[in-house]
N, C-alpha and C positions, 0 to 999 in steps of 0.2 A: 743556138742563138738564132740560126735563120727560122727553123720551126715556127719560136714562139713570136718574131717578126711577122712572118706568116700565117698563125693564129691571130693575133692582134688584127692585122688589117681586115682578113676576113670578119671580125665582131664589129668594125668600125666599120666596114662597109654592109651587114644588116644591118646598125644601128643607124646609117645614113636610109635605108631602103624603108625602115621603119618609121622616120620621121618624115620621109617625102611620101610617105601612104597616109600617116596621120594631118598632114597639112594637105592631101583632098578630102578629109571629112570635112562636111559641111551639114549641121544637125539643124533643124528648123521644129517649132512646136505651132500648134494653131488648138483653138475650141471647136471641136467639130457641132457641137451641142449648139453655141452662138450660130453657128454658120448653118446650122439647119431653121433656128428658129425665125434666122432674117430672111429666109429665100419666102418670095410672095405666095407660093405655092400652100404655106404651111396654113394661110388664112382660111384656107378652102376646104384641106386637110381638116382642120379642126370642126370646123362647121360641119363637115361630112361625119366624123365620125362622131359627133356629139347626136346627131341627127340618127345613125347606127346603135348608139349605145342607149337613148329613147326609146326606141323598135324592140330593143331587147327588153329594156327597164317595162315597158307596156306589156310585150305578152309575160313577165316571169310575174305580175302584178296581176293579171287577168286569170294567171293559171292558179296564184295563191287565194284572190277574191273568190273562184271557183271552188278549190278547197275547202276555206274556211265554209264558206254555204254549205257545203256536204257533211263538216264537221258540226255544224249545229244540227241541220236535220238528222243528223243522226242521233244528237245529244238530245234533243225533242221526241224524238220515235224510240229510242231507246227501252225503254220502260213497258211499252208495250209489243218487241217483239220476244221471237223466242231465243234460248242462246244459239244454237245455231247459227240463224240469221246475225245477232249479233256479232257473232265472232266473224261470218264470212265481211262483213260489211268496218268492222274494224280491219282487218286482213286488205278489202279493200282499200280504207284510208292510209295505211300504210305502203301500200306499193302505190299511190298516188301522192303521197308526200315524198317518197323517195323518186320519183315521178320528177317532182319540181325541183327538188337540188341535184339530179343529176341534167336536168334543165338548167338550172345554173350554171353550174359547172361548166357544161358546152358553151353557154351564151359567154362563159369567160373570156375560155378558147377561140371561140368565134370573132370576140373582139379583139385581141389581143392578133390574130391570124386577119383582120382588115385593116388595124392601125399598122400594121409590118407593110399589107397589099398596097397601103397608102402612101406611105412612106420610102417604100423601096425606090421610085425612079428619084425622090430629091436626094433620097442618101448617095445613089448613084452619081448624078448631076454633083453634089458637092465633093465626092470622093475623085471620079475628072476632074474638080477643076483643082483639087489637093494636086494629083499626080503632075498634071501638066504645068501647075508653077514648080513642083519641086525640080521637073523634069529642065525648065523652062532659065530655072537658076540653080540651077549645078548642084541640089540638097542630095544628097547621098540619104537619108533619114529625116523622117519626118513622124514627130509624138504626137498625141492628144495632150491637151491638156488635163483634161481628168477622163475618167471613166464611172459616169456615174457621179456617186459622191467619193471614189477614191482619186485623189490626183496619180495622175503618172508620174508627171514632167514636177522635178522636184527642185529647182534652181535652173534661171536661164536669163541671161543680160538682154535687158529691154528694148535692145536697139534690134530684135528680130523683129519684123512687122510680117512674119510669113502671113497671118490670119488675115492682114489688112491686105495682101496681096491676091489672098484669094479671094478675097471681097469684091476688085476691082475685075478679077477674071469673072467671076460671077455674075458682074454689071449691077450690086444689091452696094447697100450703102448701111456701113457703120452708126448707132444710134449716137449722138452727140453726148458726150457726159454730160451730167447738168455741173453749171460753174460750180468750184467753188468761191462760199461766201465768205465776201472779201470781211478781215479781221482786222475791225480798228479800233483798238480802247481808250 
């Protein structure tokens, strides 16, 4: 009988150690997606790489305009060279057209590797200012809201304003929703 006395207390006292662990969780969710696209930084971000991906769009257009010209002169001279020549100068257009999409290709890379260059110190800046409110108000965990177009964060009572929190650490401001219009029949 004392055993199972002593069994018992020992389960009642994890299940007390269990519940005073579970009432320090403190879970908080925020959009990091909103929180990048309000920092001022991203106005400039954008203009810059629109201005990059121009620079690219111009020479991968100059090197195709080029092409196609050598594709017609060829198409015009054709007839009168010999096959030989023909063949070297098809051979040519070919590793000049794989020329341009593997030009692409890079210019992709290239972009994709300046929008990250660009982006990294605001992702940074908003990722401190994540840590230090979670840190700031006792959050043990902190979600995205989505990722992309999959959400993470799948239910969560509205009275979390973690996002609006780090907004304020940010010193960046919330866009106002537009009212809603008022219903009168």
């Amino acid at each position: 009988m004392m055993k199972i006395k002593v069994v018992l207390s020992a389960i009642a006292l994890m299940c007390v150690g269990f519940v005073a662990q579970a009432q320090e969780l403190k879970i908080g969710y925020t959009n990091v997606e909103l929180l990048m696209d309000l920092m001022p930084e991203m106005e400039q971000i954008a203009a810059d790489i629109q201005d990059y991906q121009a620079q690219l769009q111009t020479n991968i257009q100059t090197k195709a305009t080029d092409f196609q010209k050598k594709v017609q002169a060829y198409q015009q001279a054709a007839q009168t060279m010999t096959e030989d020549a023909r063949m070297a100068k098809e051979q040519e257009l070919q590793k000049l057209q794989q020329d341009i999409q593997k030009f692409e290709q890079d210019a992709q890379t290239s972009y994709q590797r300046k929008l990250q260059e660009l982006l990294a110190p605001v992702q940074q800046k908003v990722f401190n200012a994540i840590n230090a409110v979670a840190a700031e108000h006792n959050y043990t965990h902190i979600f995205a809201e989505s990722a992309g177009n999959s959400p993470i964060l799948l239910y969560t009572k509205e009275e979390d304003k973690f996002t609006e929190l780090v907004v304020a650490k940010l010193g960046i401001k919330l866009p106002t929703p537009p009212a809603a219009p008022s219903g009168g029949n």
